[in-house]
PAZAPA-4460 file (N, C-alpha, C; in steps of 0.05 Angstrom, whole numbers, plus 32768, in hexadecimal, padded with zeros to 4 digits):
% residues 107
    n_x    n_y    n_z   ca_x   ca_y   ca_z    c_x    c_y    c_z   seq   type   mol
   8727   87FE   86DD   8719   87EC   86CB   870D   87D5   86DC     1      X     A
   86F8   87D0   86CD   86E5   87BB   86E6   86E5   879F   86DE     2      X     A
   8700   8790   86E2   8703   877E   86CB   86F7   8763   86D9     3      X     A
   870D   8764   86FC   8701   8750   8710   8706   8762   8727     4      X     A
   86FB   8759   873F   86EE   8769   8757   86FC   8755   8760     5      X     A
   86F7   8740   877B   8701   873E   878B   870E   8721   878B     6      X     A
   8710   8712   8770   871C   86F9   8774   8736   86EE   8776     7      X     A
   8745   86DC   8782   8757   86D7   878B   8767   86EF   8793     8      X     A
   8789   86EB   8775   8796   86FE   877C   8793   8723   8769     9      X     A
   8772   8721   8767   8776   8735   875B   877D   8747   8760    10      X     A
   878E   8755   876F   879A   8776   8775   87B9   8771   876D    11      X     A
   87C5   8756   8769   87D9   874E   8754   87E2   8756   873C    12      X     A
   87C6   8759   8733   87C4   876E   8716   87BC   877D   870B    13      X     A
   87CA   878F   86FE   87C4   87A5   86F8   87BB   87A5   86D6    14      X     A
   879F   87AA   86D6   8795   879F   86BC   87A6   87BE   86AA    15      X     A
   87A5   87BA   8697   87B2   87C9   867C   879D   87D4   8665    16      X     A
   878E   87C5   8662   8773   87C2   8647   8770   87A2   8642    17      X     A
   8751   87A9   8634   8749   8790   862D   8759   878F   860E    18      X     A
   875F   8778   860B   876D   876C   85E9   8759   8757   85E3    19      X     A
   8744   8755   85DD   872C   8743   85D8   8723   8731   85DD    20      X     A
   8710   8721   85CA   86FC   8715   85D6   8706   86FA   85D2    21      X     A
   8709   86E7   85E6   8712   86C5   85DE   86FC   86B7   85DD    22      X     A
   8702   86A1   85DF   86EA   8687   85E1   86E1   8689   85FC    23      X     A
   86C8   868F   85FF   86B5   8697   8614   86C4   86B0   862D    24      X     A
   86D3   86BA   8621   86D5   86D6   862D   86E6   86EB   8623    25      X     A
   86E7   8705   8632   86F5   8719   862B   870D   8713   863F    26      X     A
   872B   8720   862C   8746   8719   8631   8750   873B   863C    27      X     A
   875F   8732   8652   8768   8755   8650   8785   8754   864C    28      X     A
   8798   8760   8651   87B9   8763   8657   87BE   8770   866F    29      X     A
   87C1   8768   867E   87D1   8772   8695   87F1   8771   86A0    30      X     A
   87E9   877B   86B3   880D   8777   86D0   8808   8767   86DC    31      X     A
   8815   8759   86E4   8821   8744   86F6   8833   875C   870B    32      X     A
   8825   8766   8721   8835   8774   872C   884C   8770   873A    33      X     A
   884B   8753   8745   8862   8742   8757   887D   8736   873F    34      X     A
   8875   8731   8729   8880   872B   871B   888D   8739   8700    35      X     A
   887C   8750   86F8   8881   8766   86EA   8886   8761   86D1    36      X     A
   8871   874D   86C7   8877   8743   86AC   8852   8742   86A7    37      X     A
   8852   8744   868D   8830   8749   8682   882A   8732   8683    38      X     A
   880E   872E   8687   87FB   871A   867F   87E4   8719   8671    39      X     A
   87D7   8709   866B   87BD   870D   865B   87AE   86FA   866F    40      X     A
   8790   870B   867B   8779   86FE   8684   8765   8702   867A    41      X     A
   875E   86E1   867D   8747   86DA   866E   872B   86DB   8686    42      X     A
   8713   86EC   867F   86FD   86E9   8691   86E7   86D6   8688    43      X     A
   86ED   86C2   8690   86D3   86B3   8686   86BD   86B7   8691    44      X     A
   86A5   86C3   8684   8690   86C8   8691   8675   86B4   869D    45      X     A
   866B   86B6   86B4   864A   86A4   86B2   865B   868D   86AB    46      X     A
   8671   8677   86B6   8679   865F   86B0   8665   8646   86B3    47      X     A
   864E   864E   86C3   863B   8638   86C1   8622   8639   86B7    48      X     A
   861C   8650   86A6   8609   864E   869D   85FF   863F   868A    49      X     A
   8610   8631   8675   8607   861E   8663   8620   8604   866A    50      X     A
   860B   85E9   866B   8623   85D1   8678   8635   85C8   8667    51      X     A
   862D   85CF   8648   8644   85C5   8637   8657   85DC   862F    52      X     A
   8651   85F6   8639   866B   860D   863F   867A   85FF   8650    53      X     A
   8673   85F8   866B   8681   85EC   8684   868E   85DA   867E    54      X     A
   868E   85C4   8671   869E   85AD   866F   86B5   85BD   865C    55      X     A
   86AF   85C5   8645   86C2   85D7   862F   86DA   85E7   863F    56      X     A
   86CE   85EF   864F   86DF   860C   865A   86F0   85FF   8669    57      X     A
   86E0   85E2   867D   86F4   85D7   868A   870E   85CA   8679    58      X     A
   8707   85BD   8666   8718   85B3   8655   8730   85C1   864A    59      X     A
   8722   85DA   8641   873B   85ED   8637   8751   85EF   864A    60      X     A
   8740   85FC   8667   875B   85FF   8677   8762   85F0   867F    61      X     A
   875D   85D5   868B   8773   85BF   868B   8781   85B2   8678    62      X     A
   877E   85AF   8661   878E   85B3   8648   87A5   85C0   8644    63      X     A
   879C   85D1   864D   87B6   85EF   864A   87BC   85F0   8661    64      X     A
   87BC   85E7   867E   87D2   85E2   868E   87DD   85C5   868F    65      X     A
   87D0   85B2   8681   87E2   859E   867E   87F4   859A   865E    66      X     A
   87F1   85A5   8650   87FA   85A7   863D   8814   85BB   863D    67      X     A
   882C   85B1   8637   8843   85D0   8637   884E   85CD   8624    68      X     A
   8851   85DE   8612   885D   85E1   85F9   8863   85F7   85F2    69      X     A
   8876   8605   85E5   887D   861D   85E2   8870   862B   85CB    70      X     A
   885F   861F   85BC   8842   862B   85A5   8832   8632   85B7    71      X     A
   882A   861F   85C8   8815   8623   85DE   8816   863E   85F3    72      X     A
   87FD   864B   85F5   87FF   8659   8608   8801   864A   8624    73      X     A
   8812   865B   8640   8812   864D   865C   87FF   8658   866D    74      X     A
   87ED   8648   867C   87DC   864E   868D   87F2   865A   86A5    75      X     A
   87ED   866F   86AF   8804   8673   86C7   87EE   866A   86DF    76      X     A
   87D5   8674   86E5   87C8   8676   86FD   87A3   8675   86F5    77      X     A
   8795   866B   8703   8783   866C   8701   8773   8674   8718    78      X     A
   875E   868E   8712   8758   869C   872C   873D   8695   872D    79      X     A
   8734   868D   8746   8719   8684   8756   8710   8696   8768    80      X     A
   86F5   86A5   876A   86E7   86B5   8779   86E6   86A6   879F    81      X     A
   86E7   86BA   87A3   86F3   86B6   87C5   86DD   86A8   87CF    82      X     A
   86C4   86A3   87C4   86B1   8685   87CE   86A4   8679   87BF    83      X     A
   8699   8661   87CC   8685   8649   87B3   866A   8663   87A8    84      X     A
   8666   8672   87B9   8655   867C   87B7   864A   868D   879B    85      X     A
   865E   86A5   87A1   8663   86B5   878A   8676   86A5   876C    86      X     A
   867B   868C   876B   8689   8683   8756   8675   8687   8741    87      X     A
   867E   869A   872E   866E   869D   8719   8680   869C   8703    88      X     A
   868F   86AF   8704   86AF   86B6   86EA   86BC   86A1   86F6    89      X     A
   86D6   86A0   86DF   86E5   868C   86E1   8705   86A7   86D3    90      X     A
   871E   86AC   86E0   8730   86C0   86D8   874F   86AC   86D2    91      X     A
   8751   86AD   86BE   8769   8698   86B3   877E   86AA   86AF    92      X     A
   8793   86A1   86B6   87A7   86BB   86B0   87B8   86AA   86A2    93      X     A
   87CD   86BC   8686   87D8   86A2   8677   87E3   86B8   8671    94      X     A
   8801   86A8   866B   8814   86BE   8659   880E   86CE   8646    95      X     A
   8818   86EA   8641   8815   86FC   862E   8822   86EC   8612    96      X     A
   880C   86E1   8609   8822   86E7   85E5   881F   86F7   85D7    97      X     A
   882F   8704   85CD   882F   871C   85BB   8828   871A   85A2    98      X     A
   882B   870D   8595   8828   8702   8574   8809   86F9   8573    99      X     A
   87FB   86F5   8566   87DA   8700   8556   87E0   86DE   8546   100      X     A
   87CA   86D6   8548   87CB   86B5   8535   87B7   86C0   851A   101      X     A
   87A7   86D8   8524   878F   86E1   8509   879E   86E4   84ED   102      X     A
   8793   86D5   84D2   879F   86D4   84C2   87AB   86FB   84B2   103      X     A
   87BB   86F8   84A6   87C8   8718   84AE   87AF   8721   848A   104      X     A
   87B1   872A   8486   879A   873E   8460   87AF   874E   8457   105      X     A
   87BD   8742   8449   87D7   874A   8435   87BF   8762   8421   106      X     A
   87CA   8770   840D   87C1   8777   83FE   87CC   876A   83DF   107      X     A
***
């Protein structure tokens, strides 16, 4: 699966499937191979293409690594492409939660 190519520690993980689409990107589930516990990564795509995506996106994730609370999801790592050059994506890796916040359609 062609999820990320060559940024930071990507050969770390072993993607699983995508589990959908978040706020400005697609989420997958993976391995944590050193650690052997799942994660969910987030690919944020084209991070500079619009300036008020950029400030947003920045916000979220420093939010959510300064923020710790056990409702809250944990930022574990945040992955950066190996130069200024190619920085295009942005790869957030954050704990697996298992539980769905979408409201549930009783019958």
């Amino acid at each position: 699966m062609d999820f990320f190519t060559e940024y930071g520690d990507a050969k770390r993980y072993k993607i699983l499937g995508i589990i959908g689409k978040g706020s400005y990107g697609v989420v997958c589930v993976a391995l944590d191979t050193q650690t052997r516990e799942k994660v969910a990564i987030k690919k944020i795509q084209d991070v500079f293409e619009h300036a008020s995506n950029v400030i947003r996106i920045l916000r979220e994730v420093k939010l959510l690594r300064l923020l710790r609370h056990h409702d809250m999801v944990e930022v574990k790592r945040t992955m950066l492409p190996p130069s200024k050059r190619e920085f295009k994506d942005i790869f957030v890796v954050f704990e697996l939660m298992e539980s769905d916040l979408s409201p549930s359609h009783k019958s």
